[in-house]
N, CA and C atoms as a LAMMPS dump frame, in Angstrom:
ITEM: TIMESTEP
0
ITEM: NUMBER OF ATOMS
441
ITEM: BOX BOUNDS ff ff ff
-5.0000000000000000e+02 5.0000000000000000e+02
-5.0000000000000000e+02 5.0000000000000000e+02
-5.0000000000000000e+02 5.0000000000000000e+02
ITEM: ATOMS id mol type element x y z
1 1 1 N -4.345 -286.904 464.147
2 1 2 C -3.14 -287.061 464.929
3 1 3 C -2.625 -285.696 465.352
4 2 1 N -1.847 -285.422 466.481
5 2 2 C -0.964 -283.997 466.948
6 2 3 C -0.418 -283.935 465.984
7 3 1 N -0.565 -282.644 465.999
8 3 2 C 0.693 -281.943 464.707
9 3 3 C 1.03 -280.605 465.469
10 4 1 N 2.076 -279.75 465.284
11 4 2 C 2.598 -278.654 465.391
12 4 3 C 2.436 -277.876 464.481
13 5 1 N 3.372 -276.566 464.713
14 5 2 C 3.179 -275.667 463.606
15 5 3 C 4.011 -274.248 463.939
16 6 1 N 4.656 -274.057 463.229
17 6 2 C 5.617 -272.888 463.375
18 6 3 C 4.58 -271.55 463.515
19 7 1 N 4.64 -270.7 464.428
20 7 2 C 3.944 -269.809 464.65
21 7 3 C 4.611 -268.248 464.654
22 8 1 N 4.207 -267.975 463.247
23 8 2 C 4.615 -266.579 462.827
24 8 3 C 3.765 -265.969 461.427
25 9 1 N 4.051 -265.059 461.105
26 9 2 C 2.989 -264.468 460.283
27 9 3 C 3.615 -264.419 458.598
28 10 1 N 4.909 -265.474 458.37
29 10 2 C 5.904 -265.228 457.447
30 10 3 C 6.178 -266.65 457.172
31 11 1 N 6.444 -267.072 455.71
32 11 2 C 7.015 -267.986 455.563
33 11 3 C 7.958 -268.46 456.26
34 12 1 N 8.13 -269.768 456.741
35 12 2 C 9.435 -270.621 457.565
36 12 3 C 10.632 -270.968 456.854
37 13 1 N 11.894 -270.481 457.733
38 13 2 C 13.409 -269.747 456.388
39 13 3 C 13.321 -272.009 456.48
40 14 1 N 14.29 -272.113 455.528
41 14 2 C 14.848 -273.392 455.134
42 14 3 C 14.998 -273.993 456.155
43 15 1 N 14.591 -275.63 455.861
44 15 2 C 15.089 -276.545 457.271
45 15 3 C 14.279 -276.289 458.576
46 16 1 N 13.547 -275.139 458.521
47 16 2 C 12.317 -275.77 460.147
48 16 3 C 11.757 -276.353 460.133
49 17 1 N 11.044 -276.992 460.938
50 17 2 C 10.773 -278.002 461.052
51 17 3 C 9.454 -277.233 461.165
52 18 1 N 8.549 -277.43 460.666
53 18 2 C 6.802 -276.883 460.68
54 18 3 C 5.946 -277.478 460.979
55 19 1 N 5.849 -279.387 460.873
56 19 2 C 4.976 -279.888 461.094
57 19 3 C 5.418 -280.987 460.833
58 20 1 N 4.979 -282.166 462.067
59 20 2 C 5.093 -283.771 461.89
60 20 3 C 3.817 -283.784 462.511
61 21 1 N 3.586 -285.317 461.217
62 21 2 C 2.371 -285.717 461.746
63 21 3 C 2.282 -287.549 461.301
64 22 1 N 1.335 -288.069 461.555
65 22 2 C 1.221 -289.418 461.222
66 22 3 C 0.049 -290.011 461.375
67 23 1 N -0.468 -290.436 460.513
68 23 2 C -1.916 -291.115 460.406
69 23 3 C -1.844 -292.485 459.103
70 24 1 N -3.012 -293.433 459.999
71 24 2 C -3.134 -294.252 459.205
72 24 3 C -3.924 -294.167 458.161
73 25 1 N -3.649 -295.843 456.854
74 25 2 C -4.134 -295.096 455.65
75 25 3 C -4.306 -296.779 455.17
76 26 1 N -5.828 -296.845 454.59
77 26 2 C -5.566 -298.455 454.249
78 26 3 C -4.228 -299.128 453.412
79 27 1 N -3.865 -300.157 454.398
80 27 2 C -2.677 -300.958 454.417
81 27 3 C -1.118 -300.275 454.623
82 28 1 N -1.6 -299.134 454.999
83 28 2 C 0.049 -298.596 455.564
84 28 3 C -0.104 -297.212 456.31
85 29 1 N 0.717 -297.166 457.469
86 29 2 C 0.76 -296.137 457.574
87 29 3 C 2.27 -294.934 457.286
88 30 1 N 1.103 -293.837 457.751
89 30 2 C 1.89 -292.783 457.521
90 30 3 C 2.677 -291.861 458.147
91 31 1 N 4.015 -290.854 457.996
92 31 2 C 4.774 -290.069 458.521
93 31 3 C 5.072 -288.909 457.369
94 32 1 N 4.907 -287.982 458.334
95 32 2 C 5.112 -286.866 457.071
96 32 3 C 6.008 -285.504 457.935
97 33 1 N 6.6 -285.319 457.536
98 33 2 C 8.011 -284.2 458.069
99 33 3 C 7.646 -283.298 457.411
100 34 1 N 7.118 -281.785 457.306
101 34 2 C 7.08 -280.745 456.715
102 34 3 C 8.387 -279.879 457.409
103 35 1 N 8.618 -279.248 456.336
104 35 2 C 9.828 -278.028 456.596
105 35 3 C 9.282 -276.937 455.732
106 36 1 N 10.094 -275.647 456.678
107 36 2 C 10.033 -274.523 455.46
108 36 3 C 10.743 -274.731 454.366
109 37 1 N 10.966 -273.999 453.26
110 37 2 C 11.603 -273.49 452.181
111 37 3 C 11.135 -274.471 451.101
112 38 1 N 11.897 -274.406 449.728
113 38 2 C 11.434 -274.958 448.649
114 38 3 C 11.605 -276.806 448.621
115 39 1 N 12.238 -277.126 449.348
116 39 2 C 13.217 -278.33 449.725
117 39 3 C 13.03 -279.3 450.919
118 40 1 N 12.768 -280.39 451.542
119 40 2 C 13.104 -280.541 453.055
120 40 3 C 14.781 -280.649 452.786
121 41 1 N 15.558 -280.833 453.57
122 41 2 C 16.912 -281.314 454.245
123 41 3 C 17.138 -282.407 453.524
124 42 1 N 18.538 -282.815 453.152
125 42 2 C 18.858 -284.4 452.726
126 42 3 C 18.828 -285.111 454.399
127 43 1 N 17.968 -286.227 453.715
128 43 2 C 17.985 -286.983 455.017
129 43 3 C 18.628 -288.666 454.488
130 44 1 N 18.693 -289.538 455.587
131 44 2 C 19.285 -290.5 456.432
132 44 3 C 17.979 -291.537 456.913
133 45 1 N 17.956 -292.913 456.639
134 45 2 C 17.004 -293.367 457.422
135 45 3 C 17.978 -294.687 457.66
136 46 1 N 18.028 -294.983 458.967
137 46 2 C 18.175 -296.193 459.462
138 46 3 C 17.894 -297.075 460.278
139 47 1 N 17.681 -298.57 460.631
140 47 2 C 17.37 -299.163 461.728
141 47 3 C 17.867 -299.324 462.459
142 48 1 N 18.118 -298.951 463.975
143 48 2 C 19.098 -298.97 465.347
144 48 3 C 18.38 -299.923 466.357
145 49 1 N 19.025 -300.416 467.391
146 49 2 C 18.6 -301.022 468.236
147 49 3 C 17.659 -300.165 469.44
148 50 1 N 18.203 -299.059 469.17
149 50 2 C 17.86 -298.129 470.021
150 50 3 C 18.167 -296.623 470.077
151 51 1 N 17.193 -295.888 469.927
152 51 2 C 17.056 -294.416 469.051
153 51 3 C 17.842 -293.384 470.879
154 52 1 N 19.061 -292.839 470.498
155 52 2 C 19.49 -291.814 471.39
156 52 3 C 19.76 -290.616 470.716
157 53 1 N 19.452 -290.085 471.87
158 53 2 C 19.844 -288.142 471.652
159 53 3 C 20.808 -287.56 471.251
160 54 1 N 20.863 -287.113 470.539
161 54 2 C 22.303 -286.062 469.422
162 54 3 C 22.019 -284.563 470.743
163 55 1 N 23.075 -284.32 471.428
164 55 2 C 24.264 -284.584 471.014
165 55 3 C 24.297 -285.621 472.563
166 56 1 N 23.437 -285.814 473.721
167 56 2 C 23.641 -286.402 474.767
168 56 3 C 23.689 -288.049 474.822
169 57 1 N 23.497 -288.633 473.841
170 57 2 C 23.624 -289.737 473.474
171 57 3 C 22.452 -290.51 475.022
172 58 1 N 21.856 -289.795 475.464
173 58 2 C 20.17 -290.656 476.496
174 58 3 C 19.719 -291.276 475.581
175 59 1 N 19.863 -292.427 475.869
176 59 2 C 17.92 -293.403 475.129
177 59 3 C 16.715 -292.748 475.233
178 60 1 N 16.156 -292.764 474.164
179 60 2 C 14.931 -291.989 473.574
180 60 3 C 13.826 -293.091 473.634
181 61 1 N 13.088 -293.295 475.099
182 61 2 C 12.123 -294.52 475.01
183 61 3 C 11.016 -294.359 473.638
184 62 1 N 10.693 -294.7 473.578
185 62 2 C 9.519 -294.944 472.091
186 62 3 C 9.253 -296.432 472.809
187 63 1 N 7.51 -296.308 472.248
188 63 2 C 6.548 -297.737 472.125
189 63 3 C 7.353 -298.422 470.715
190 64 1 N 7.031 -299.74 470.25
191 64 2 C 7.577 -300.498 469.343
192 64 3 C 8.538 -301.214 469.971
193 65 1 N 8.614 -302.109 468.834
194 65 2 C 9.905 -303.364 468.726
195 65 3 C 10.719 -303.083 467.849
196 66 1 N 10.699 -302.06 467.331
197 66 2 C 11.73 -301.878 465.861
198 66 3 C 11.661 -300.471 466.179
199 67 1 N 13.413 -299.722 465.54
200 67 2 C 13.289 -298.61 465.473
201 67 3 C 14.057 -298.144 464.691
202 68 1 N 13.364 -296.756 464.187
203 68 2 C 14.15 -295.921 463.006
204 68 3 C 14.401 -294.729 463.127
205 69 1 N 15.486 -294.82 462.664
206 69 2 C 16.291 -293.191 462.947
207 69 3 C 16.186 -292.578 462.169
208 70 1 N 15.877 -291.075 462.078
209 70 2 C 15.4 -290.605 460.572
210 70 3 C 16.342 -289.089 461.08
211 71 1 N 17.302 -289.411 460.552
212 71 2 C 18.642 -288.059 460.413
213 71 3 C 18.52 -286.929 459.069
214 72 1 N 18.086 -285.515 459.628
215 72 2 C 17.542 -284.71 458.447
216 72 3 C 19.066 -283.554 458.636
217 73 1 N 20.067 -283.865 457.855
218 73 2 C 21.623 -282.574 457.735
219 73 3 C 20.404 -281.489 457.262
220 74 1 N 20.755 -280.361 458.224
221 74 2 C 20.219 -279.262 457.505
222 74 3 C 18.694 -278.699 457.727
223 75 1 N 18.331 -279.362 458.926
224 75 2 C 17.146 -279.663 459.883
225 75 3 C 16.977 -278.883 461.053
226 76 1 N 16.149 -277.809 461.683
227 76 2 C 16.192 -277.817 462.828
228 76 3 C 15.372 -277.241 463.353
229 77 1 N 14.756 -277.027 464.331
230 77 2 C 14.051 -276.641 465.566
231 77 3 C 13.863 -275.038 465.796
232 78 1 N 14.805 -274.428 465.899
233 78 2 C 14.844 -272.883 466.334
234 78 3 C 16.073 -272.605 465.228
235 79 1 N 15.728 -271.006 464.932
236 79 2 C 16.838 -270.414 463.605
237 79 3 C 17.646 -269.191 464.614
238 80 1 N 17.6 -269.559 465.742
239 80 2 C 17.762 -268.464 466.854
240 80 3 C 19.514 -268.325 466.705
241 81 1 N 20.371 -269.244 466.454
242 81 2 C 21.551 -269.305 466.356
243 81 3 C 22.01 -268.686 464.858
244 82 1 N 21.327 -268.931 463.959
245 82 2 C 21.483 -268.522 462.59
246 82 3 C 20.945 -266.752 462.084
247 83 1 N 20.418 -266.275 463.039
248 83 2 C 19.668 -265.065 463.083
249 83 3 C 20.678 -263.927 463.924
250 84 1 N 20.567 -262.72 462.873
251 84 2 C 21.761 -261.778 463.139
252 84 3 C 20.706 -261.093 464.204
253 85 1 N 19.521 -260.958 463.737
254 85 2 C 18.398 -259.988 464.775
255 85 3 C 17.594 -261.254 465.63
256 86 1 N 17.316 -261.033 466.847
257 86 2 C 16.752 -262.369 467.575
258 86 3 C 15.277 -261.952 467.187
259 87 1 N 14.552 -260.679 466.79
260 87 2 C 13.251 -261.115 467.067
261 87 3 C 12.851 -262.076 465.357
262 88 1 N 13.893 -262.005 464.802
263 88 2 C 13.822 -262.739 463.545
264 88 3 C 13.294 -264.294 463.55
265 89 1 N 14.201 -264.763 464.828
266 89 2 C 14.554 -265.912 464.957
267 89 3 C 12.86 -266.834 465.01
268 90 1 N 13.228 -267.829 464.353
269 90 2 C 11.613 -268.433 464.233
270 90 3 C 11.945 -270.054 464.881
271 91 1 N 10.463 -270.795 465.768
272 91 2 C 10.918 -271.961 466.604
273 91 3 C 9.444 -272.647 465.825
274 92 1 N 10.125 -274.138 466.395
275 92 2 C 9.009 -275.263 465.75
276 92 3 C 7.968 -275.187 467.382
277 93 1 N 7.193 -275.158 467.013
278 93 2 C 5.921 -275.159 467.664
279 93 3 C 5.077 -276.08 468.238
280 94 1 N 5.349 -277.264 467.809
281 94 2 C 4.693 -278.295 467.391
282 94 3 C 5.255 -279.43 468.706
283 95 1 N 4.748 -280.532 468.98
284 95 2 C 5.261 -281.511 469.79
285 95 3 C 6.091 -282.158 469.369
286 96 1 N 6.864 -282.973 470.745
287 96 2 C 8.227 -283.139 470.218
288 96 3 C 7.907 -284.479 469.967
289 97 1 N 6.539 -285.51 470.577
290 97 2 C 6.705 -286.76 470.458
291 97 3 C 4.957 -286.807 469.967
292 98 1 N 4.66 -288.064 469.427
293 98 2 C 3.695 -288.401 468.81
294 98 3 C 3.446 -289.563 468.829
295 99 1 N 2.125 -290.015 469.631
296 99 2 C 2.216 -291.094 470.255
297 99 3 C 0.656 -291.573 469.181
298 100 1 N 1.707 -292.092 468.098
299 100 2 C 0.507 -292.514 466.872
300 100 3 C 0.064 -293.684 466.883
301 101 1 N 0.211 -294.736 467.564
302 101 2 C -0.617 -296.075 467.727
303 101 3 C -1.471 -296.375 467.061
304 102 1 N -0.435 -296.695 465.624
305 102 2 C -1.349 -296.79 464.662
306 102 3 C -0.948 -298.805 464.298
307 103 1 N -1.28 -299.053 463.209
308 103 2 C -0.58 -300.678 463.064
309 103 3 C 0.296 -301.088 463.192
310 104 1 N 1.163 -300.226 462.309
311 104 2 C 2.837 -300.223 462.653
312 104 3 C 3.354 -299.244 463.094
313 105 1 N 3.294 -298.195 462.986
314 105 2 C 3.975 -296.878 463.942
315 105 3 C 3.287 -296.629 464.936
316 106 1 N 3.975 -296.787 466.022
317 106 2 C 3.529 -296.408 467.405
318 106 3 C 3.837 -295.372 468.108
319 107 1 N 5.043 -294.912 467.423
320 107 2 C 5.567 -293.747 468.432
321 107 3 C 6.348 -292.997 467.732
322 108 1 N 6.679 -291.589 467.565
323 108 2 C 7.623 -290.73 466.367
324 108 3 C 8.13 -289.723 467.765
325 109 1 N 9.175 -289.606 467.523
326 109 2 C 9.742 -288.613 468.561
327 109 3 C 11.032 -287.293 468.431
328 110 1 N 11.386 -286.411 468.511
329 110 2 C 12.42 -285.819 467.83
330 110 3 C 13.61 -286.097 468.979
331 111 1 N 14.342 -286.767 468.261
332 111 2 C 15.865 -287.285 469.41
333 111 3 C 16.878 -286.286 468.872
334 112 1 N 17.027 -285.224 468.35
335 112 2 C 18.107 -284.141 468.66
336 112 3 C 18.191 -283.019 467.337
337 113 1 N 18.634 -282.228 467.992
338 113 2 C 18.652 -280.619 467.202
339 113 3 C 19.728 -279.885 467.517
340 114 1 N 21.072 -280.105 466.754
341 114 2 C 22.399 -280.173 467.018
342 114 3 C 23.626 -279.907 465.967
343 115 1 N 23.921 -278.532 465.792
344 115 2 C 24.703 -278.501 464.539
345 115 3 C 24.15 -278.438 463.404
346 116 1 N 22.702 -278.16 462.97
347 116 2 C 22.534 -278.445 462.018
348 116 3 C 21.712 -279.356 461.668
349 117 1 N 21.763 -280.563 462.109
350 117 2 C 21.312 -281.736 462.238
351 117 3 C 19.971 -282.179 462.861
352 118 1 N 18.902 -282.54 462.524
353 118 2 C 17.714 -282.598 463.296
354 118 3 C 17.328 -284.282 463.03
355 119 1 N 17.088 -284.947 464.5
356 119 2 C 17.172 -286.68 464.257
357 119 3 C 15.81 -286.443 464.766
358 120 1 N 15.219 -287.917 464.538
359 120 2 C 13.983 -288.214 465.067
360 120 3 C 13.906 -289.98 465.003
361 121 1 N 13.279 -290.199 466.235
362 121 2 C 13.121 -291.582 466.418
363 121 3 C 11.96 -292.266 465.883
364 122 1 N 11.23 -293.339 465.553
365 122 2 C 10.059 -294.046 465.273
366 122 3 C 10.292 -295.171 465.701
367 123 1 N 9.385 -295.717 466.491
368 123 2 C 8.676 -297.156 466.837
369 123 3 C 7.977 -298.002 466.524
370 124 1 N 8.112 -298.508 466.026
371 124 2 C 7.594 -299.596 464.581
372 124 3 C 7.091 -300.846 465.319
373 125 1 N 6.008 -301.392 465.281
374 125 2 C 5.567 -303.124 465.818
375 125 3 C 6.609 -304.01 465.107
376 126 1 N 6.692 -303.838 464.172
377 126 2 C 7.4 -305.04 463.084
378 126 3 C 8.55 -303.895 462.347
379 127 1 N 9.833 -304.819 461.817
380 127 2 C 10.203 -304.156 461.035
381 127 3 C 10.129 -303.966 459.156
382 128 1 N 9.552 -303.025 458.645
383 128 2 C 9.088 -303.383 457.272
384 128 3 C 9.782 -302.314 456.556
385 129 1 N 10.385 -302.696 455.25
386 129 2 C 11.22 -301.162 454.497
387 129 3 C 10.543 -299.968 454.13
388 130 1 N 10.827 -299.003 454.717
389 130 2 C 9.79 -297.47 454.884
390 130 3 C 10.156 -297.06 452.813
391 131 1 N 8.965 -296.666 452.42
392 131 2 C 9.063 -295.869 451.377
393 131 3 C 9.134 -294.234 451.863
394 132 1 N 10.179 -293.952 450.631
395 132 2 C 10.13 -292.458 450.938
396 132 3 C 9.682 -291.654 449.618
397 133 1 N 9.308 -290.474 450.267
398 133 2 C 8.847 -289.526 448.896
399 133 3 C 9.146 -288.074 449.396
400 134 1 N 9.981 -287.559 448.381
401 134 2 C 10.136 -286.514 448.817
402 134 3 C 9.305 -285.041 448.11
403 135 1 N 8.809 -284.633 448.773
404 135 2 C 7.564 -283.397 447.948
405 135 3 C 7.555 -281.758 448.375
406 136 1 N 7.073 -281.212 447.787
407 136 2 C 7.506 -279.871 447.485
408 136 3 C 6.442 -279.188 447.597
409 137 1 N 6.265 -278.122 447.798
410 137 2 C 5.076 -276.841 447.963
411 137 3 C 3.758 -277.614 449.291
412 138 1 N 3.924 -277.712 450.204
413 138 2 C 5.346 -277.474 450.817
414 138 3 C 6.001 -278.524 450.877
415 139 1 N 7.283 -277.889 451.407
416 139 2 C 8.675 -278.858 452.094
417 139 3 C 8.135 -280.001 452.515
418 140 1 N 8.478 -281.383 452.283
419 140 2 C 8.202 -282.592 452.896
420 140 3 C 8.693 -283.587 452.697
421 141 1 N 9.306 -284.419 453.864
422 141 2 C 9.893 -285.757 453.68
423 141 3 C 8.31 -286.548 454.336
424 142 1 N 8.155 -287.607 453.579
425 142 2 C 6.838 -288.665 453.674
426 142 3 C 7.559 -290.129 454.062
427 143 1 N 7.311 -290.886 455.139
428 143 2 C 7.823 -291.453 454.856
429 143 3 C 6.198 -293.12 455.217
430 144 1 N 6.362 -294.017 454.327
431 144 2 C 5.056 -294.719 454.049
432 144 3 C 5.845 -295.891 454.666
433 145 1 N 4.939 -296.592 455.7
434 145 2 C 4.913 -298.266 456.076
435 145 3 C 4.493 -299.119 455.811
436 146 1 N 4.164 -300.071 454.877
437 146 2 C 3.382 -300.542 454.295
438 146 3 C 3.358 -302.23 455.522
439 147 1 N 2.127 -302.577 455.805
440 147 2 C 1.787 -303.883 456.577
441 147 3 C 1.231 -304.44 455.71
């Protein structure tokens, strides 16, 4: 599957976003959020009718019939605002959407990078309760679909 990747020669400071990816796995598939630092972000998962953009509130098309909002406080994209020196400043690399057409996830997308706050949409065929796991060395929110 596409994945990204923060591109620098230095560990990624807390909360970037380094790598999404998603692949299937017998009887469920998969989503996996990497971040820098020791930690991912406390995150948020919920089901919406329809996944929009922080802070422009646009509908975020995604494939699927079901969708999930996956809200990471403490999440984000570029450290360019948080950085006293700009050549410091480090950006996610990686694509913003992921068109995984897998059994049940069809589509993962990042719907906003705002304050702090980094959302992302998913498109689900069916709706089924996502397991989460949260893991370390590195940073990672996992999140498992089981069909």
């Amino acid at each position: 599957m596409p994945s990204g990747a923060v591109v620098a020669d230095k560990p990624a400071p807390d909360g970037l976003l380094v790598r999404m990816s998603a692949a299937s796995h017998p009887g469920y598939d998969r989503l996996v959020l990497e971040f820098g630092g020791d930690k991912p972000p406390a995150h948020e998962l919920r089901w919406v009718d329809e996944v929009r953009h922080d802070p422009t509130d646009r509908p975020v098309p995604l494939r699927g019939k079901h969708f999930l909002l996956i809200v990471c406080d403490g999440g984000t994209l570029d450290t360019t605002r948080v950085e006293n020196d700009p050549s410091e400043a480090r950006r996610y690399a990686g694509p913003d959407r992921i068109a995984a057409d897998l059994a049940l996830l069809k589509e993962v997308a990042i719907a906003g990078d705002f304050e702090a706050v980094l959302s992302f949409g998913a498109g689900l065929d069916r709706k089924v309760e996502p397991r989460v796991q949260i893991l370390s060395s590195p940073a990672r929110i996992v999140i498992d679909f089981h069909g």
